[in-house]
C-alpha positions in Angstrom: -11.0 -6.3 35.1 -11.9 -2.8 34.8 -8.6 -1.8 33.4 -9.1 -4.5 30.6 -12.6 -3.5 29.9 -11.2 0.5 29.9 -8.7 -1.2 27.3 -11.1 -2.5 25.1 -13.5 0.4 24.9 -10.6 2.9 24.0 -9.5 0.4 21.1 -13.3 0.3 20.4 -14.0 3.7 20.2 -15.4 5.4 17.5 -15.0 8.9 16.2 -18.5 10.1 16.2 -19.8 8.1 19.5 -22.3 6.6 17.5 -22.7 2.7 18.0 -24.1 0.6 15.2 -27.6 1.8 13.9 -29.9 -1.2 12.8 -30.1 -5.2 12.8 -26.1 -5.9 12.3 -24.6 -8.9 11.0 -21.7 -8.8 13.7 -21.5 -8.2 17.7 -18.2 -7.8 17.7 -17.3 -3.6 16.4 -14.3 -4.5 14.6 -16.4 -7.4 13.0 -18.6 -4.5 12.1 -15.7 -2.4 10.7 -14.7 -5.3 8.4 -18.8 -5.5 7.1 -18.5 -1.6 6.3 -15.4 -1.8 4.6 -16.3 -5.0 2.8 -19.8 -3.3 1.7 -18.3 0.2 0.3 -17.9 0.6 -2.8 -14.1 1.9 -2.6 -13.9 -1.6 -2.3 -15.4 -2.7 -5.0 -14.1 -0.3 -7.5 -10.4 -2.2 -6.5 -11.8 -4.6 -8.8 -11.3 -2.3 -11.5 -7.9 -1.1 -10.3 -4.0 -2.1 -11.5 -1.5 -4.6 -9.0 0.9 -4.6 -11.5 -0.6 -4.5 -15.2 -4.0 -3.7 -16.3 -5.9 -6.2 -17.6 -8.4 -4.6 -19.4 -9.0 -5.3 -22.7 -6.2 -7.5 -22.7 -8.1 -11.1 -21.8 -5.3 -11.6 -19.3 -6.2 -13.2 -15.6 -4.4 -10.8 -13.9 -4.6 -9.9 -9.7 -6.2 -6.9 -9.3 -6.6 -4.4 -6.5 -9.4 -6.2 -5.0 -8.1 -9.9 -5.1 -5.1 -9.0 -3.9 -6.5 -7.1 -0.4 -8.6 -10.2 0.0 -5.5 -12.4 -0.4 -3.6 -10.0 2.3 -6.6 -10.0 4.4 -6.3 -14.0 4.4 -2.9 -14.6 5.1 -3.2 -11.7 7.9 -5.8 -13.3 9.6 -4.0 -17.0 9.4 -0.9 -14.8 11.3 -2.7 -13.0 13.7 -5.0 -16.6 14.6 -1.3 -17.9 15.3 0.1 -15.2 17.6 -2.9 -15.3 19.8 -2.6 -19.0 20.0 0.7 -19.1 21.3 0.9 -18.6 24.8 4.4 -17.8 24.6 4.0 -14.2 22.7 0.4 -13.1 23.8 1.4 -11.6 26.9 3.6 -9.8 24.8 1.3 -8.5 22.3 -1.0 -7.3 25.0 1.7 -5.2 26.2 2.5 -3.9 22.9 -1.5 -2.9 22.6 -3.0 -6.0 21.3 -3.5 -8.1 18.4 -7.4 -8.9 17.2 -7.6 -10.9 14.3 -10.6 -8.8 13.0 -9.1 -5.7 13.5 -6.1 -7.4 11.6 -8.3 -8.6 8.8 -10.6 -5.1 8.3 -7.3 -3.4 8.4 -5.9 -5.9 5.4 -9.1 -5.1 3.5 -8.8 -1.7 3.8 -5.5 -0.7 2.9 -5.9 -0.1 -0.6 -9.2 1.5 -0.6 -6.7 5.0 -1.9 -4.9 3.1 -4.1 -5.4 4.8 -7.7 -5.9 3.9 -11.3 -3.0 2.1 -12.8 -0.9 0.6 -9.8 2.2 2.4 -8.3 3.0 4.0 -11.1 -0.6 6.2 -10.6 0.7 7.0 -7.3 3.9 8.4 -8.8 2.4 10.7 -10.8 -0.4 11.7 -8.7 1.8 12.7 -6.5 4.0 14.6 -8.4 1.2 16.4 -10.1 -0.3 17.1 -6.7 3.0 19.1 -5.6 4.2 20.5 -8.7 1.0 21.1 -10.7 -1.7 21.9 -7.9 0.6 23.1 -5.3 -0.1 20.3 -2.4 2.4 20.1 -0.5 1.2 16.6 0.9 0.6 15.8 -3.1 -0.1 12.1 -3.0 0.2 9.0 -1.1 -1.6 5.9 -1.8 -1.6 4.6 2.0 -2.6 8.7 3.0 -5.2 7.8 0.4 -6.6 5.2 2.4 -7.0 6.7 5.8 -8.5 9.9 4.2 -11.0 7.7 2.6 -11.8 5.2 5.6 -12.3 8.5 7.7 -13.5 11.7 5.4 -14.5 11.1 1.8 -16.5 7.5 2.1 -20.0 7.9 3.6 -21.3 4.4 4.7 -21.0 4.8 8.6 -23.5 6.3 10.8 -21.4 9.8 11.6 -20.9 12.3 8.9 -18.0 11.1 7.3 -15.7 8.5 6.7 -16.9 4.9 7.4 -16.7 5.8 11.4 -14.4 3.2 12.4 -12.9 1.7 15.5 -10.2 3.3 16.8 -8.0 0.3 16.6 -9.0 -0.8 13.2 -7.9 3.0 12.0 -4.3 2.3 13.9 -4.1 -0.7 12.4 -4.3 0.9 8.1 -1.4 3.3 9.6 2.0 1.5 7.9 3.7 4.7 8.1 2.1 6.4 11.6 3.6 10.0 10.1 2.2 12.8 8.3 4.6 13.6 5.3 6.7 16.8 7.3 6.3 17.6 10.8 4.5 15.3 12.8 5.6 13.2 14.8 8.3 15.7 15.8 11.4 15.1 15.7 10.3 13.9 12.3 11.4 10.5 11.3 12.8 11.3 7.8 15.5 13.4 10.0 16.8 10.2 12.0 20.3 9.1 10.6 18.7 5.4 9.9 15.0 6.8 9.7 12.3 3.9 9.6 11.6 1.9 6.5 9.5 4.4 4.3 10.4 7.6 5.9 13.2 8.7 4.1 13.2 11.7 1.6 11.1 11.4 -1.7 13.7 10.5 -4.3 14.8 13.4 -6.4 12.6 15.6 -3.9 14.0 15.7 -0.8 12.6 18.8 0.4 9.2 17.5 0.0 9.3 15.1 2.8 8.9 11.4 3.5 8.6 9.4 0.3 6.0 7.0 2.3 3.3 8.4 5.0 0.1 7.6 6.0 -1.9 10.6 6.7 -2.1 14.1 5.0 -2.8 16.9 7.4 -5.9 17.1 7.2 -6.1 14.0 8.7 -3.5 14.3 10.9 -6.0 14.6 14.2 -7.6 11.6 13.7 -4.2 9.9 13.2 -3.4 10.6 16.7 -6.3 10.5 18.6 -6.4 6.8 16.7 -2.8 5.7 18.1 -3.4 7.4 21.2 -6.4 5.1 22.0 -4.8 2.0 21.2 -1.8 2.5 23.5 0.4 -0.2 24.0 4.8 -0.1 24.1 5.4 1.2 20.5 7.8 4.3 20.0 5.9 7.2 17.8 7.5 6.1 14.4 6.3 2.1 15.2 3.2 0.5 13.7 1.1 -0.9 16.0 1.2 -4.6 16.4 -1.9 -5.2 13.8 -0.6 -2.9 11.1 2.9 -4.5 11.3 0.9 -8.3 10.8 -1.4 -6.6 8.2 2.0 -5.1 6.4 3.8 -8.5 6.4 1.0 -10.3 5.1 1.0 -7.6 2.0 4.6 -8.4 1.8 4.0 -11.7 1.5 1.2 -11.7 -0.9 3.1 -9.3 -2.9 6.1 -11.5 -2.9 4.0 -14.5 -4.1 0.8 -13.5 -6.3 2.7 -11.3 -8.8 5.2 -13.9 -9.2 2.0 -16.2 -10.1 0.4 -13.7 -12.6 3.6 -13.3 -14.6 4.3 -16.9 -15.0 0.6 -17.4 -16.5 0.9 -15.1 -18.8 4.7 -16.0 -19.8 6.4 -13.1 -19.0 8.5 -14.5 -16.4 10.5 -17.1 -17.9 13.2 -19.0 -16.8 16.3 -18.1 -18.6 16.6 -15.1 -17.5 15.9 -15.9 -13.7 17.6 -18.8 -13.8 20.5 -16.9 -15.0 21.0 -14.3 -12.9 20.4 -16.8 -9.7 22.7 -19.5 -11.0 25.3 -16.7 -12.1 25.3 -15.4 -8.6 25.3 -18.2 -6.6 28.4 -19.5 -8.7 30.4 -16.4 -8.5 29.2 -14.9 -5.0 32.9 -14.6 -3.7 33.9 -12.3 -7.0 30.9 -10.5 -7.3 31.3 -9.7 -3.5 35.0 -8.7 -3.8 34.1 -6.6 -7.2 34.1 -3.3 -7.4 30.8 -1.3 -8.1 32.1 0.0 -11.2 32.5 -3.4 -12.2 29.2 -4.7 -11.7 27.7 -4.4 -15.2 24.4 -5.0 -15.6 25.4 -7.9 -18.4 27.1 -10.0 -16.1 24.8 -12.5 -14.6 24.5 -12.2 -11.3 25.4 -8.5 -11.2 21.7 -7.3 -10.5 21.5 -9.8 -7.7 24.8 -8.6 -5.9 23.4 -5.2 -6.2 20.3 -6.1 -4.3 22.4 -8.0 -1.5 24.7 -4.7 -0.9 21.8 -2.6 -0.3 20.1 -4.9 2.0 23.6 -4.8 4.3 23.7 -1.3 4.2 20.0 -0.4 5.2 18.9 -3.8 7.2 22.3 -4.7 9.1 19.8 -5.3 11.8 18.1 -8.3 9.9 21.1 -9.3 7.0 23.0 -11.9 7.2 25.0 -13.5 4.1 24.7 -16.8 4.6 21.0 -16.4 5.3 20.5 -13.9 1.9 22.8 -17.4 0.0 20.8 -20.0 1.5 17.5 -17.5 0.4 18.9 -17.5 -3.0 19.3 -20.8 -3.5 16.2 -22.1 -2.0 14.5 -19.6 -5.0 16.5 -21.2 -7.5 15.0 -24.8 -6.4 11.1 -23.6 -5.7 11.2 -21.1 -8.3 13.6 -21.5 -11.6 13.5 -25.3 -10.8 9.8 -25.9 -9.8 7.5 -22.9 -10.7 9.0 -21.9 -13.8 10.3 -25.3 -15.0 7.5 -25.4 -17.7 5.8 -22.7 -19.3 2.1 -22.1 -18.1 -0.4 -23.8 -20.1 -3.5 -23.6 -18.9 -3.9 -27.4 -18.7 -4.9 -28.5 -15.3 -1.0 -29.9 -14.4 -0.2 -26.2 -14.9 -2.9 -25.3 -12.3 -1.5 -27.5 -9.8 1.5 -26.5 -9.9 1.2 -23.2 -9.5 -1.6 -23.7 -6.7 0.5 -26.2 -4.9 3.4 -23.2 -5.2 1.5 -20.9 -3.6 -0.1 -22.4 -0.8 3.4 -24.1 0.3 5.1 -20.2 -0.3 2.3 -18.9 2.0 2.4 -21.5 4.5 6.1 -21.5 4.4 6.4 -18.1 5.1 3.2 -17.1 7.7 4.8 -19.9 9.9 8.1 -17.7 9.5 6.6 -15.0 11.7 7.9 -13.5 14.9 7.4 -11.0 17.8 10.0 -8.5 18.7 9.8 -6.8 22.1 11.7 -4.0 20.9 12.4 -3.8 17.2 15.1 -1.5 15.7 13.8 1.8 13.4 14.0 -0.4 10.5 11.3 -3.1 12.0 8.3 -3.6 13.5 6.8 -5.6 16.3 5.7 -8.6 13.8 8.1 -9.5 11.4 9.0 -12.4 8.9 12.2 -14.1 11.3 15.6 -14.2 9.5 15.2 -17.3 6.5 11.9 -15.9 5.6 12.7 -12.3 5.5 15.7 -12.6 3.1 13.7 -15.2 0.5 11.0 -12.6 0.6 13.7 -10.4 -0.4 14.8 -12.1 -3.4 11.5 -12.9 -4.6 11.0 -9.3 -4.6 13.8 -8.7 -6.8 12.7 -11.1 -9.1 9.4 -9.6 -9.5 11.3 -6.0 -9.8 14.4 -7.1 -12.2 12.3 -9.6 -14.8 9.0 -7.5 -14.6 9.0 -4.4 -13.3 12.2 -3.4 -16.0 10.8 -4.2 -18.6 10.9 -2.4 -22.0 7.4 -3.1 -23.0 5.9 -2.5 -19.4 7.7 1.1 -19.2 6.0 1.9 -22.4 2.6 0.9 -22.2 3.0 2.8 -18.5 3.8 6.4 -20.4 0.8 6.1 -21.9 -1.2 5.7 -18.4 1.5 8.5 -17.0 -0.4 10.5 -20.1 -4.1 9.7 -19.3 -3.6 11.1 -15.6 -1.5 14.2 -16.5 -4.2 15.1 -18.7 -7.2 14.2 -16.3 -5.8 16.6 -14.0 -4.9 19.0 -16.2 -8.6 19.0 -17.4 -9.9 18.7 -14.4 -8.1 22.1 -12.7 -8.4 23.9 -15.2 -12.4 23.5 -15.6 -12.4 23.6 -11.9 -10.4 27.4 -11.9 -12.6 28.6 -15.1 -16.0 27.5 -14.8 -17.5 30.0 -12.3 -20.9 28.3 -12.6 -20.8 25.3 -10.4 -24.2 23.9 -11.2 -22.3 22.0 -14.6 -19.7 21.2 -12.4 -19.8 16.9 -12.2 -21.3 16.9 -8.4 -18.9 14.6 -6.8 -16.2 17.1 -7.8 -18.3 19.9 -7.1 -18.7 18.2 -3.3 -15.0 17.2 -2.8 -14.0 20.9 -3.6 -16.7 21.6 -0.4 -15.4 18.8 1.6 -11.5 20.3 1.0 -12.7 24.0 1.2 -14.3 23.5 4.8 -10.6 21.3 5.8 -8.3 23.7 4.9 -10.7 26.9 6.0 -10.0 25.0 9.8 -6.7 24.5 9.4 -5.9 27.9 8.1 -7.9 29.5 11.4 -5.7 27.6 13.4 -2.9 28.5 11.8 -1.8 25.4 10.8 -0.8 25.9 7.1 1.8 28.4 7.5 1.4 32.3 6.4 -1.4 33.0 4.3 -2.4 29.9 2.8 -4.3 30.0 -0.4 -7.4 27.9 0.8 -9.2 28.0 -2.5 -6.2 26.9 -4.6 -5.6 23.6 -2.0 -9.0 22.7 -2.0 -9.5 22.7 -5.9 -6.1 20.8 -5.6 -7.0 18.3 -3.4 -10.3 17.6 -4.9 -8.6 16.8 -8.1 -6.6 14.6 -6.8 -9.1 12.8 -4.5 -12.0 12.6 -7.8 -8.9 11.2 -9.7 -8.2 8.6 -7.3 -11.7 7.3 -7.1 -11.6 6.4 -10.6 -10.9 2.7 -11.6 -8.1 2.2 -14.7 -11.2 2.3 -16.9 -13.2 4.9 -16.2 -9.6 7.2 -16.3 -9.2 6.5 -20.1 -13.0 7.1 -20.4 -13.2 10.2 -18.4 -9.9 11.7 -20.7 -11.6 10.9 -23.8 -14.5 12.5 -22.5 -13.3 16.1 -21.3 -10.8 15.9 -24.8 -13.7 15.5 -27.3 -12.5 12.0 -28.3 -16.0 10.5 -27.0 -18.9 10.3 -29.0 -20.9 8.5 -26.6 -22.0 11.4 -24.3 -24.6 9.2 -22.4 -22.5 6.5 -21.5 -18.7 7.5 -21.7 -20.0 10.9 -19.6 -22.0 9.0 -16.6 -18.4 8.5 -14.8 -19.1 12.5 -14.0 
C-alpha cells in the first residue's frame, strides 16, 4: 500500500510543490490540471486557430483548433474508461506506469495549446524561419510548442510559470518524449527504423528530428516529468496516456476533417470513388507495376503509392489483405454512404453525416489494444490491425482530395506571406529599437523570459561554444509572440507593423 501511494504522489507531483490555492472545483490533481488548462486562454485562442482551412471571413462551419482538442479529449476519455474497465489489460497498464482517464483527457485538451496561426502549414514555416532566419536551432515544433506553454510562457498556476502541472499529465502531452538533437542519447533519429516522428526533417537533415516534443530549454522538465511517472516504456516510448491521447487525435483527425470537407463540397465523390474503385479493381497490376509506371493519372496510382510506403515503414502492423479489406470498407462507408449525396444542409444531410461519425468513432475506439512491448514504430495503445489500416486510408483521402489541392496551396502562400513578414517585422524592430519601453510588453517580456533561459543554459555550458544569448532570446521570443496569435490577429498584426492599418486603436490592441 505504501508503494502504490509512493506511486501516485510521484505521478502527482508538481513542479513547484505548491498544492492547489483556494476553493477548487476538483479533489482529484489531474482533475485540477484539466480545470487549468480548460480556463487559460491558450485554450481559448484555439478557437481562433486553423485544423485544416481558415474559416474566417469565409462563413464556412469549419473545425477549428479548439473543437477539435475537445473532440480528441472525448474520444480519449471513452478509450482510457475502456482499458481500465477491462480486467484483462489493467494489470498491464499499471506496469507500464498507469492509465487515468483524467490525466488522459487534460493531456487531449492540452496538446494543441502551441499549435500556431494557420494549421500545419504555420508550423512549417515557423520553423523554418526559426532556423534559417533567427538562427534557433530548435526553430519550431507545434507539440514543443505545447509543453513550453503548459510549463513556461502560460501563467495560470500557483508557481511562477507554466500552468504547474502534474507530473503525469506533463508525460502524458509528450508524443515525441525527445528534444530535437541529443537527448535521449543515443538519439532516436540515428536508429535504422527510428520511431514514428523521429526521423530527419525533410530536406534538412542536419537539423534533427522532423517531430519532437520539447526544445531545450525545456528539456529538464521533460525528464524529471517521465522520470516520475515510471512504468516499462523504453526512452523513445510514450507513456501509456500519451499513446491513448495520440490515437484518439488520430482518430479524430481521420474522421472530422473528412466531415468538414464534405459540408462544404470539396470532397466529392468522383474523384474518391475513383481512385478507390480503380485500385481495388487493378490491385494485382498496380502491385506488380513498376514505380515509374505509376502515373499519377491512373486511378488507383496514388493509392498503391500509399500501400508501398506503409509496407516499407510499418511491416510491423501491414498486412495486404488487411490494407484491401480497409480499402474497401472506405469505399462502402465513405464513397457509398458519406459522400453518396452532396451536403445540403437539410436535416437528412445532418444525419447522415452525424450517424457517420458516431459509428467511425465507435467503430474505431472499440479497435483499441495494449501491447506489452511494442516495436519502435508503436506505442503501448494502438488502433489493432482492421482499424489501423482504415485509419490509414482515410488519411489519404483527406491528404490526396484535400490537402493537394490547387486552390488550397494558393490561398496557403498567402498565409506562408503573412508569417514571413510578421517575423521579419518583428526581429527586426526587436534588433533596432534600443528603447524598450515602445516595445509591445508581451514581446518585451518573452525576450526576458528567453534571455534569463538561455543565460542558464549558456553557464552550464549547454549550448555549445559561445552562444550568442541575446540573438536566441530575440529569436525565440519571436517565435513564441507569433505563435500566440490566432489566424486573425496574424493578418491584423502584419497590416499593422506594414502601415496597411488605419485603425491604430483597434487593429494595434493585438500588441
Amino acid at each position: 500500500m505504501a508503494d502504490d501511494l509512493l506511486v501516485v504522489d510521484r505521478r502527482a507531483a508538481r513542479r513547484s510543490g505548491v498544492g492547489e490555492t483556494g476553493a477548487g472545483l476538483a479533489a482529484s490533481p489531474f482533475r485540477v490540471d484539466r480545470d487549468r488548462i480548460a480556463a487559460s486562454p491558450f485554450f481559448a485562442r484555439l478557437a481562433g486557430v486553423t485544423q485544416v482551412v481558415s474559416p474566417t471571413g469565409s462563413g464556412l462551419l469549419l473545425h477549428n483548433r479548439l473543437t477539435h482538442s475537445l473532440q480528441v479529449a472525448q474520444v480519449a476519455r471513452a478509450i482510457a474508461e475502456r482499458l481500465v474497465e477491462d480486467a484483462g489489460v489493467r494489470g498491464v497498464l499499471d506496469r507500464l506506469g498507469g492509465c487515468d482517464p483524467d490525466v488522459v483527457e487534460a493531456a487531449a485538451l492540452a496538446h494543441d495549446l502551441g499549435h500556431p496561426p494557420f494549421g500545419h502549414l504555420g508550423e512549417q514555416v515557423l520553423d523554418r524561419l526559426g532556423r534559417e532566419q533567427l538562427g534557433l536551432p530548435d526553430g519550431f515544433e507545434g507539440n514543443a510548442q505545447s509543453f513550453r506553454v503548459i510549463t513556461t510562457i502560460d501563467l495560470h498556476g500557483p508557481g511562477g510559470a507554466g500552468l504547474d502541472l502534474t507530473a503525469a499529465v506533463r508525460a502524458a502531452v509528450l508524443k515525441y518524449p525527445w528534444a530535437r538533437r541529443g537527448h535521449p542519447d543515443p538519439h532516436p533519429s540515428a536508429a535504422v527504423t527510428p520511431p514514428r516522428g523521429a526521423g530527419p526533417l525533410p530536406g534538412a537533415v542536419e537539423a534533427g528530428s522532423a517531430k519532437f516534443s520539447c526544445y531545450l530549454t525545456e528539456l529538464d522538465d521533460l525528464v524529471e516529468s517521465r522520470d516520475a511517472v515510471g512504468g516499462a516504456t523504453g526512452p523513445w516510448q510514450q507513456t501509456v496516456e500519451a499513446a491513448v491521447m495520440d490515437t484518439a487525435d488520430d482518430v479524430a483527425y481521420a474522421i472530422h476533417d473528412l466531415e468538414d470537407f464534405h459540408r462544404v463540397g470539396v470532397l466529392a465523390q468522383p474523384g474518391v470513388a475513383a481512385e478507390l474503385g480503380g485500385w481495388l479493381r487493378d490491385r494485382t497490376g498496380l502491385a506488380a507495376a513498376d514505380p515509374s509506371a505509376l502515373g499519377s493519372l491512373r486511378p488507383g496510382a496514388d493509392l498503391e503509392r500509399l500501400r508501398r510506403r506503409l509496407h516499407a515503414k510499418d511491416a510491423w502492423a501491414f498486412d495486404d489483405e488487411a490494407f484491401g479489406a480497409a480499402v474497401g470498407v472506405v469505399r462502402e462507408e465513405l464513397v457509398d454512404g458519406l459522400l453518396a449525396s452532396p451536403f445540403d444542409g437539410s436535416m437528412a444531410a445532418e444525419r447522415i453525416v452525424a450517424e457517420f461519425s458516431a459509428r467511425w468513432t465507435a467503430r474505431l475506439v472499440a479497435g483499441v489494444r495494449v501491447l506489452t512491448a511494442p516495436p519502435v514504430r508503436a506505442a503501448p495503445v494502438t488502433l489493432a490491425n482492421g482499424p489501423w489500416h482504415e485509419v490509414a486510408v482515410l488519411k489519404f483521402v483527406h491528404q490526396r482530395f484535400v490537402l493537394q489541392r490547387a486552390d488550397l496551396a494558393s490561398h496557403q502562400r498567402g498565409q506562408s506571406t503573412v508569417l514571413a513578414g510578421l517575423v521579419g517585422a518583428l526581429a527586426d524592430w526587436l534588433s533596432g529599437d534600443d528603447d524598450p519601453v515602445r516595445l509591445p510588453p508581451r514581446l518585451h517580456d518573452l525576450v526576458a523570459l528567453a534571455h534569463e533561459e538561455y543565460g542558464r543554459l549558456a553557464a552550464d555550458e549547454r549550448l555549445g561554444a559561445t552562444p550568442d544569448v541575446d540573438a536566441l532570446s530575440r529569436g525565440r521570443a519571436v517565435v513564441d509572440y507569433v505563435a500566440s496569435l490566432t489566424d486573425g490577429q496574424a493578418g491584423a498584426l502584419l497590416d499593422v507593423l506594414t502601415g496597411r492599418s488605419a485603425r491604430l486603436w483597434t487593429d494595434a490592441v493585438v500588441l
